[in-house]
Structures are given as C-alpha cells and as structure tokens.
N, C-alpha and C positions, 0 to 999 in steps of 0.2 A: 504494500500500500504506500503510494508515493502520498505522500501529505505538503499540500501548498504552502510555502514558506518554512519548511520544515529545516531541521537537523539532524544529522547521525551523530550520535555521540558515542563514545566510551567515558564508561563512571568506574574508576578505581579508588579503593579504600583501604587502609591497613590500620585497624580499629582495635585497640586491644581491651575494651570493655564487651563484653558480651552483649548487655541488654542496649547498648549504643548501637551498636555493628548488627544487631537483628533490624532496629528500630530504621536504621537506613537504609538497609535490602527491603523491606516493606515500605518507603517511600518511592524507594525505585522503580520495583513493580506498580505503584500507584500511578506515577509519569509515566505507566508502557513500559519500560527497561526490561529486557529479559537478561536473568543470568546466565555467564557464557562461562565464569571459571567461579570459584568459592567466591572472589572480593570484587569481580570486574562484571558489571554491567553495557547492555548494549541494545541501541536499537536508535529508530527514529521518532522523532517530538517535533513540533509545533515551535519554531524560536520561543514565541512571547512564554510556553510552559518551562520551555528551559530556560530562561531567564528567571521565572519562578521558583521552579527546582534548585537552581544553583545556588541563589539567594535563601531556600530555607536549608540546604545543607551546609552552606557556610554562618548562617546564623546559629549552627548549634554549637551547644558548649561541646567544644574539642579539649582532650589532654596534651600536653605539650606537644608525644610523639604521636598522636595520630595525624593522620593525613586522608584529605579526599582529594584524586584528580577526576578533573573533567579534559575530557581531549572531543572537538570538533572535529568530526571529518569529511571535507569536501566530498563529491560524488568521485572525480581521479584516486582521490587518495582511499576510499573506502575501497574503490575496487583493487586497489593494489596489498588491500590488508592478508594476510598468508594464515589460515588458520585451516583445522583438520574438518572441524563442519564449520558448516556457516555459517555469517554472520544473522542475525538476527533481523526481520525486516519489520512484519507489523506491530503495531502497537494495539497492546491486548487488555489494558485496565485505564488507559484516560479519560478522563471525564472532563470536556470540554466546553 
C-alpha cells in the first residue's frame, strides 16, 4: 500500500528497562511498524504520523544509555536495503 505523502522508516531501540522497551514496541505497532528483528521496527506512515511518532518517542523519559533511532528511507534507498525476507510494506494498526 503506497500511502500519499508517506514515509518508510526504520525504528531502532536499545532499551534496557523492560516495561519501557514493551511500552515502545506497542507504540510502534500502533503507527503501523511491523517488527523485523527483537529492537528494529519497519514499515510505511503518513509524514505528519511520523512526525507525531517521533515527537512522542523522544518525549519519553529515557535513561542515560538508552537510545531510539529513527532512519528515513527514500524509495532508491529502500530498495537497495539487503535483508533475508522482506521489508515490510503495509501498515496494519493506524488510525488516521
């Protein structure tokens, strides 16, 4: 599903609270992200959602060493991504 004005993102995290690191992967999945490995999410959103998204995973309270990345990736660049299965394409829980 191509989505107008959209983004492909990858969402990586290294969370070492338990109930933080659940509480984000059920965010994830709430914007559409489907999981591709344990920490990294992927799929396509709607800019204005990811702008939303990013802005409430960067507002939560993080511990010194966690970290969330966000990576945008152009249509060139997705298709050049090298993984064993696919990437992920539709988005399966947005509410728009």
């Amino acid at each position: 599903m191509i989505v107008i004005n959209s983004k492909y993102v990858l969402v990586a995290y290294d969370i070492e609270d338990n109930g933080r690191r659940s509480k984000i992967a059920e965010l994830l999945q709430y914007y559409g992200l489907a999981r591709i490995q344990y920490s990294v999410f992927a799929g396509e959103m709607p800019a204005r959602k990811l702008k939303d998204m990013t802005n409430t995973l960067f507002d939560m309270e993080l511990e010194d060493d966690d970290n969330i990345t966000i990576v945008p990736l152009c249509e060139n660049c997705k298709e050049d991504v090298k993984s064993i299965k696919p990437l992920p394409e539709q988005i399966k829980h947005l509410s728009i």
